[in-house]
DORO-566004 format. One record per residue: residue number from 1; chain; x, y, z of N, C-alpha, C in turn. Coordinates in steps of 0.1 Angstrom, whole numbers, padded with zeros to 4 digits. Atoms other than C-alpha are relative to their C-alpha. Layout:
REM DORO-566004
> NUM, A, X, Y, Z, X, Y, Z, X, Y, Z
...
REM end
This chain:
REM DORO-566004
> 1, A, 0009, -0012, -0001, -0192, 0493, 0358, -0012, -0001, -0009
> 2, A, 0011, -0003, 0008, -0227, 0496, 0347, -0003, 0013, -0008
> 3, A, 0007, -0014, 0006, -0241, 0524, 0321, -0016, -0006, -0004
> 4, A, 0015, 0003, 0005, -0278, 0526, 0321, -0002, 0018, -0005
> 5, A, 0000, -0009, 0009, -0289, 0549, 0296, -0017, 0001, -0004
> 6, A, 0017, -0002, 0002, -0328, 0564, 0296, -0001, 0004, -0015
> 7, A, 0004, -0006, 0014, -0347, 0573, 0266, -0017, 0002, 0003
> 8, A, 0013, 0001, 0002, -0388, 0582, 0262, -0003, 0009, 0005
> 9, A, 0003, -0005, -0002, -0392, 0608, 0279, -0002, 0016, -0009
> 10, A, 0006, -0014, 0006, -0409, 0647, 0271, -0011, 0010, 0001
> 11, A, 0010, -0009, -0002, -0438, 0668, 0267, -0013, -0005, -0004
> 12, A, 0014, 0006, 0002, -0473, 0655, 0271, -0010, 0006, 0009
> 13, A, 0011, -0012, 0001, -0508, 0671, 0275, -0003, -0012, 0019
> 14, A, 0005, 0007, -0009, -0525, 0656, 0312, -0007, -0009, -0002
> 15, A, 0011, 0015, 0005, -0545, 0624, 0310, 0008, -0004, -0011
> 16, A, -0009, 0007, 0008, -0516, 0612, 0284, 0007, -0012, 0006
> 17, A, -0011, 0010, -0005, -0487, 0587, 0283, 0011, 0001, -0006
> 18, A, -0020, 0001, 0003, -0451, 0579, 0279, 0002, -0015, 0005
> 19, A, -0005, 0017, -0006, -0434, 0549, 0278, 0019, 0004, 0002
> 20, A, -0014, -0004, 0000, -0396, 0554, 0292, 0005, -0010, -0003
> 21, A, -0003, 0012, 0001, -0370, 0530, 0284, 0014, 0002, 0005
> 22, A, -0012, 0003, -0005, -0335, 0517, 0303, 0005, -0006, -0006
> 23, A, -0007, 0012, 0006, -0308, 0503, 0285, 0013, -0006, 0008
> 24, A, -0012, 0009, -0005, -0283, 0482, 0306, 0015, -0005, -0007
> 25, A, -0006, 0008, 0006, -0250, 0475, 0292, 0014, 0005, 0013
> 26, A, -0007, 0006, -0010, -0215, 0467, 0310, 0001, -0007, 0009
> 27, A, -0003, 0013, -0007, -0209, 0448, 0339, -0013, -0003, 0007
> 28, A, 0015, -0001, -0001, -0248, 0441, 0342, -0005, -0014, 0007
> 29, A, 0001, 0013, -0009, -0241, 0405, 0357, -0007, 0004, 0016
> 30, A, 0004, -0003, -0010, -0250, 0419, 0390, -0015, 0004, 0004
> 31, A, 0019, -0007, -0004, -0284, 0438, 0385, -0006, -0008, -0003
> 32, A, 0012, 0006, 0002, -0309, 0418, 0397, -0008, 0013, 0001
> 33, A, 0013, -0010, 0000, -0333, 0450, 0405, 0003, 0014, -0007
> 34, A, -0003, -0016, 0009, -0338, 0482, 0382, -0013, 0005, 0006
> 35, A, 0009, -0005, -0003, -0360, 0507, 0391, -0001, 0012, -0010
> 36, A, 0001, -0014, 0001, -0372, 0545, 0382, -0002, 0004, 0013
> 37, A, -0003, -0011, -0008, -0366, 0575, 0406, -0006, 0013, -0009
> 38, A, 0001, -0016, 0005, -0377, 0609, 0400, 0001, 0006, 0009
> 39, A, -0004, -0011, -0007, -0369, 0638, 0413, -0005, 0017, -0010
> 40, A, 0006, -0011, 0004, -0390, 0672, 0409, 0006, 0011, 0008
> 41, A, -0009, -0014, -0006, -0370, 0710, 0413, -0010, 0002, 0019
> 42, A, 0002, 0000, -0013, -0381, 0717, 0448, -0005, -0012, 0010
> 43, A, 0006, 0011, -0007, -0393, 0683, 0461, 0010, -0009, 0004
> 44, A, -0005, 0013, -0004, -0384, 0652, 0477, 0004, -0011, -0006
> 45, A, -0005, 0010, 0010, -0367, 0626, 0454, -0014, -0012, 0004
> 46, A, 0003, 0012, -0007, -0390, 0593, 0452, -0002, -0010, -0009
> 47, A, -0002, 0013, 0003, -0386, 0558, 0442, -0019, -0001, -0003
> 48, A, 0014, 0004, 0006, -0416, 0551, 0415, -0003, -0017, 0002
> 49, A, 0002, 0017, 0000, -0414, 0514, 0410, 0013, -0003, -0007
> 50, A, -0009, 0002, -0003, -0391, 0490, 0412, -0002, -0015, -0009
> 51, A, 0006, 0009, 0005, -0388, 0454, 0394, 0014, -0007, 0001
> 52, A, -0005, 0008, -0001, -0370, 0423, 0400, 0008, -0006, -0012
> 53, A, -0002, 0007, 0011, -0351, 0402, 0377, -0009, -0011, -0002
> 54, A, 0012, 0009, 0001, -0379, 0377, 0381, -0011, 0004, 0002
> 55, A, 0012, -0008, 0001, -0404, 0398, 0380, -0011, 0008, 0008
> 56, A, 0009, -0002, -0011, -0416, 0410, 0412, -0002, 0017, 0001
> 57, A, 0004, -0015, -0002, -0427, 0449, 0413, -0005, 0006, 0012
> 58, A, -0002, -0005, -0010, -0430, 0473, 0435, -0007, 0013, -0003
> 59, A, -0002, -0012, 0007, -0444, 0509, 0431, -0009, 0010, 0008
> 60, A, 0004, -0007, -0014, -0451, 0539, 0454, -0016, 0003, -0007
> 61, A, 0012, -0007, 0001, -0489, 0553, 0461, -0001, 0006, -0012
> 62, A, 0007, -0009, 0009, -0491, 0580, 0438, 0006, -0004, -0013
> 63, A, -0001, 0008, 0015, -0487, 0558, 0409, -0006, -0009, -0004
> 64, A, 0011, 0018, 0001, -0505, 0525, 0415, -0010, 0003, -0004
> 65, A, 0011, -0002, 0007, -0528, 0520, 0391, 0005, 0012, -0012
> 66, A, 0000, -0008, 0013, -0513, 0546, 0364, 0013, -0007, -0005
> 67, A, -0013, 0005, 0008, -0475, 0530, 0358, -0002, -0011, 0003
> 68, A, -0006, 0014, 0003, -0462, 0498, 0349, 0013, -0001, 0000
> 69, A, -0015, 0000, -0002, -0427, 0488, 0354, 0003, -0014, -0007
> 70, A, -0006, 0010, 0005, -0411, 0460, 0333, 0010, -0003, -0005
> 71, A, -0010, 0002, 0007, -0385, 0444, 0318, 0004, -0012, -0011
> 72, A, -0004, 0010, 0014, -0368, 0424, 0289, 0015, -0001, 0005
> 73, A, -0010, 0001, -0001, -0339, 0404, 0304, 0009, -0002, -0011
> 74, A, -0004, 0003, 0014, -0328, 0393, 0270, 0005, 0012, -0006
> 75, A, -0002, -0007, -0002, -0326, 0427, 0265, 0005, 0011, 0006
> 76, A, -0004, -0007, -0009, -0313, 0441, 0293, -0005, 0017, 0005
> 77, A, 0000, -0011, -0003, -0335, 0468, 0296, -0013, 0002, 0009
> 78, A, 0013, 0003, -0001, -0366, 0476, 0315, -0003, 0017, -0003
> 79, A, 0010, -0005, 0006, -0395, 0500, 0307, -0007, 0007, 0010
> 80, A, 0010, -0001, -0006, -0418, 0519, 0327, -0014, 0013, -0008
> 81, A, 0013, -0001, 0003, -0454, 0523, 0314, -0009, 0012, 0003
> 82, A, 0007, -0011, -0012, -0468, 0560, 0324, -0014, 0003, -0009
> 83, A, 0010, -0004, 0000, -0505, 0563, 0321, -0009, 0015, 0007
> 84, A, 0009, -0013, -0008, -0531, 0594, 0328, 0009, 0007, 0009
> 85, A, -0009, -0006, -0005, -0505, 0612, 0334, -0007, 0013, 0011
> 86, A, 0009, -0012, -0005, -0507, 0644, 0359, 0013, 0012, 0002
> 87, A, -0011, -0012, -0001, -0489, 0677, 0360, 0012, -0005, 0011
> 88, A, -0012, 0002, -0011, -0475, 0663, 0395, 0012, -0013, -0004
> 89, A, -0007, 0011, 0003, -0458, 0636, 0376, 0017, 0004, -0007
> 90, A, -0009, -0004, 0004, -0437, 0661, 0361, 0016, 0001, 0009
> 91, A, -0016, -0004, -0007, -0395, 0660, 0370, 0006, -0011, -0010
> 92, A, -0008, 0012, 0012, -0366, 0641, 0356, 0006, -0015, 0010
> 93, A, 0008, 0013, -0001, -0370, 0606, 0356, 0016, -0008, -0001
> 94, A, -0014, 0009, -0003, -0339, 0583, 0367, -0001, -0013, -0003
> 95, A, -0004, 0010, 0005, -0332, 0550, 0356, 0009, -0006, 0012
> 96, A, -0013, 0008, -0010, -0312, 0526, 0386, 0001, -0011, 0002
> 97, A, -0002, 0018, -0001, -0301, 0492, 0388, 0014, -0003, 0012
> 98, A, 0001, 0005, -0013, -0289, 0474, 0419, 0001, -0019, 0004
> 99, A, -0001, 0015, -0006, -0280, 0438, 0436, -0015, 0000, 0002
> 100, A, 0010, 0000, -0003, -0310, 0445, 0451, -0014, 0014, -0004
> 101, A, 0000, -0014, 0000, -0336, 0470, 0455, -0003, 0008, 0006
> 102, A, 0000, -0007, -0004, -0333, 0484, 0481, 0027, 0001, -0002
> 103, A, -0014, -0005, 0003, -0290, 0487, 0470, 0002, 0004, -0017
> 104, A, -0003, -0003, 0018, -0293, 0503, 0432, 0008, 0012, -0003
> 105, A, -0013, -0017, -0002, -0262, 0524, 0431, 0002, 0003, -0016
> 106, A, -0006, -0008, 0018, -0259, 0526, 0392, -0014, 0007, 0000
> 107, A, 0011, -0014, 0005, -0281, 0558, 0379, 0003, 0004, -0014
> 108, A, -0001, -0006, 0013, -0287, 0569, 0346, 0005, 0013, 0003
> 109, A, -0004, -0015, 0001, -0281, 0605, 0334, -0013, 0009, 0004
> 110, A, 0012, -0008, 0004, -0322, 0611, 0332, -0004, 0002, -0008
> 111, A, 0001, 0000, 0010, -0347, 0617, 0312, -0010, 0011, 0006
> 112, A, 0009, -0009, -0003, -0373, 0649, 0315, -0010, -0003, -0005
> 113, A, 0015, 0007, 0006, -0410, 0639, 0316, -0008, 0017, 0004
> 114, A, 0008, -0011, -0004, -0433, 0672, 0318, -0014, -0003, -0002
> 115, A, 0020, -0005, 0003, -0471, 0675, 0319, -0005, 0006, -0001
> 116, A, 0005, -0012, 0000, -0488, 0701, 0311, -0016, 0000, 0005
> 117, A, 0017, 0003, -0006, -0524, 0709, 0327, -0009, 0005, -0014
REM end
């Protein structure tokens, strides 16, 4: 069983940043792909970016060009980068790792990113 475990998230002005972070530990042999998810109270869940164990990324429209997605195998953790932030960026922010990535069945607990305008 995997436990990934967020951290970095909170309360920041618009045009800000945040750096989240995932920590991997357990049976972690498996996850080649980790990602972020969010999910905002009345919305559509959606897959932010995504990142390989070798380093290949991934990351929807309304983010390209503001986040970064990375990781530190050595570490087992990866990172995602949130620049110029925007109010719509606001919801709580999932952490998932995965054989692949489109199969990332381990989920963190979350972490709450807010923006304020």
């Amino acid at each position: 069983q995997v436990q990934l475990v967020e951290s970095g998230g909170g309360l920041v002005q618009a045009g800000g940043s945040l750096r989240l972070s995932c920590a991997a530990s357990g049976s972690i042999f498996g996850i080649n792909a980790m990602g972020w998810y969010r999910q905002a109270p009345g919305s559509q869940g959606e897959l932010v970016a995504t990142i390989t164990r070798d380093g290949r990324t991934n990351y929807a429209d309304s983010v390209k060009g503001r986040f970064t997605v990375s990781r530190d195998n050595a570490k087992n953790t990866v990172y995602l980068q949130m620049n110029s932030l925007k109010p719509e960026d606001t919801a709580v922010y999932y952490c998932r790792g995965g054989i692949t990535t489109a199969l990332m069945r381990s989920w963190g607990q979350g972490t709450q990113v807010t923006v304020s305008s």
